[in-house]
MISEBA-984489 format. One record per residue (C-alpha): residue in three letters; x negated, y negated, z negated. Coordinates in steps of 0.02 Angstrom, whole numbers, plus 50000, padded with zeros to 5 digits. Layout:
<atoms>
alaXYZ ...
</atoms>
This chain:
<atoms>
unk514434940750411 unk513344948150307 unk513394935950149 unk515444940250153 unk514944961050187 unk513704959250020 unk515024950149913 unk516214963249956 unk515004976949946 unk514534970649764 unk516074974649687 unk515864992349681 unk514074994349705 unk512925000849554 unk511594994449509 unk510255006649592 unk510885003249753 unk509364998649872 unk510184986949987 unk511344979649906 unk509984967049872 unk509484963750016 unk510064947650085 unk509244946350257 unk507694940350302 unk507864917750320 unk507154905350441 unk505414902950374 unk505674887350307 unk504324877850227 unk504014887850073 unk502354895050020 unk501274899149858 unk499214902749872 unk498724920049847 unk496864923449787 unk495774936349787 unk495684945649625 unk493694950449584 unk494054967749508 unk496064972749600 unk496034987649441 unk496404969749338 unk497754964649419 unk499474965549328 unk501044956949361 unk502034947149259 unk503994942649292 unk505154929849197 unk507034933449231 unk507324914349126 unk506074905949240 unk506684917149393 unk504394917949414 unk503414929749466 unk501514929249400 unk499954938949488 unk498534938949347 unk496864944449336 unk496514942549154 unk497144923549121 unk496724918949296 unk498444918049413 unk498234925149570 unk499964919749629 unk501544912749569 unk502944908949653 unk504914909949629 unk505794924649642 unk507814929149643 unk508404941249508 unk509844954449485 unk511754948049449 unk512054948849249 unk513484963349315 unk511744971449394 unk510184965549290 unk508574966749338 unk507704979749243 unk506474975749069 unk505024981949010 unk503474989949082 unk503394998549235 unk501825002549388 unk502104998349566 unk502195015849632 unk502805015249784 unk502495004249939 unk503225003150127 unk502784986850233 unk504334990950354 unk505524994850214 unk507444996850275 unk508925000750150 unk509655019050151 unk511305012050076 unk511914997450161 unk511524991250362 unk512204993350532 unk513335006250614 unk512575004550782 unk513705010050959 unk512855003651123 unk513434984651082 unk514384986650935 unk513304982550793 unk514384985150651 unk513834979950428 unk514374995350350 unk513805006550200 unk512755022750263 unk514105035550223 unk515125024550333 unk514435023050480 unk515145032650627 unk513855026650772 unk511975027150739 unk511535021250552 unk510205005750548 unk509685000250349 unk509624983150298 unk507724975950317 unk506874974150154 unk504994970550213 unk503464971450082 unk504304983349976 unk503434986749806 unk504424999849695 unk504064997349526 unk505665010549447 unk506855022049542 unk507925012849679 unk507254993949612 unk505884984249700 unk505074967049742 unk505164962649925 unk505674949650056 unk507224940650064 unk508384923550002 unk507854917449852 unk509334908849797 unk509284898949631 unk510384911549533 unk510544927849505 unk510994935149669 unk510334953649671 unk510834969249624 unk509084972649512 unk507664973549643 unk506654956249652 unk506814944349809 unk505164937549867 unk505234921749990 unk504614928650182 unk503014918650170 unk502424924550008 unk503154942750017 unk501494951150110 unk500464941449997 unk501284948949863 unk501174967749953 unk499164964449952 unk499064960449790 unk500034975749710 unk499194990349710 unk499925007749681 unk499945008349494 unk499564988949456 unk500654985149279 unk502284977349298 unk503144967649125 unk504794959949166 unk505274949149007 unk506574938948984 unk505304925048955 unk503334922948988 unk502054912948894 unk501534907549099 unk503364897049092 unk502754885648977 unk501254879649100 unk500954890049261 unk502834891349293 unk503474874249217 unk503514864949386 unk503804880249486 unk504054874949671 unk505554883949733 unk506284888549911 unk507684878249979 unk508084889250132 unk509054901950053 unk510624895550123 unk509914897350297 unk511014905050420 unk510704923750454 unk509704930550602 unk510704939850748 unk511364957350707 unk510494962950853 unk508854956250761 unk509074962850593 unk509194981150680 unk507644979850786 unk505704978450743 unk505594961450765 unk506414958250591 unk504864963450526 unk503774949450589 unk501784947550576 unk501134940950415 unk500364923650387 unk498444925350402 unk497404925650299 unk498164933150159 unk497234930950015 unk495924914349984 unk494254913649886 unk494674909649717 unk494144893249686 unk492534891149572 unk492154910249560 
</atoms>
């Protein structure tokens, strides 16, 4: 229900919208990427290639992480250019698109539509980097399937959170030098077509499930 309520909803969305990239949290799935420990987290920038659909960590030339990532619809790009992660909320839920909630009636609707109680689309990890557009957890399908903000795959999404710091650089680039070698046999989710959890899931707090532990390894050889 909520893949058809999104395709709808895209039509007329704008870009900005918060939840209209969204998605819904997946089954797990097998998926993962390492995360490290940066030595100096002041270092720490990210990196993003919309061609590569990759997300880089780096501390200096070291990677940190890098994993695959789902970008914004060519009618809704991802943003370019350089931006800080300046905002962060671990229990993130949309204030555009979710739930009109009535006792047992659990309704997808936008927020100005809702006539019960309004419950936002879960968008865990969430790391703004610009007005309304953020990284955080959801499908990473392998084409352009947001509406701007950055999907990160549920294992690797926390990982992600405890890398970026509140003003850590973000460039997103149509291309990276990292796709040439750190990104060239990028291992990529396969559970995006997963079915959907329960509405009655998606509006409680047990959407937003514990992260993997531990987060962050030892670098190797530092």
């Amino acid at each position: 229900m909520i893949k058809r309520l999104l395709t709808l909803l895209a039509l007329g969305a704008s870009a900005a919208c918060l939840t209209s990239c969204a998605g819904g949290p997946r089954l797990i799935g097998t998926y993962d990427a390492p995360a490290y420990k940066p030595k100096n987290p002041d270092n720490v920038r990210i990196k993003v290639s919309l061609q590569n659909r990759a997300v880089y960590v780096m501390e200096g030339d070291r990677p940190l992480l890098v994993t695959a990532t789902a970008i914004g619809l060519p009618t809704n790009p991802t943003p370019t250019g350089n931006f800080r992660i300046f905002n962060k909320i671990a229990q993130k839920r949309s204030g555009s698109y979710g739930f009109s909630v009535s006792g047992d009636n659990i309704r997808p609707c936008k927020s100005s539509q809702a006539t019960g109680r309004y419950v936002g689309f879960p968008m865990a990890w969430w790391c703004e980097f610009h007005p309304a557009y953020g990284f955080h957890e959801g499908s990473v399908w392998p084409m352009p399937r947001t509406h701007g903000c950055l999907r990160l795959h549920k294992n690797v999404a926390p990982k992600f959170y405890a890398l970026a710091r509140a003003g850590t650089p973000v460039n997103i680039a149509h291309s990276q030098p990292e796709d040439a070698t750190l990104g060239r046999n990028l291992r990529r989710p396969t559970d995006y077509n997963a079915p959907d959890p329960a509405n009655s899931v998606l509006i409680s707090e047990r959407v937003f499930s514990a992260p993997p532990s531990p987060l962050l390894l030892d670098q190797p050889g530092v």
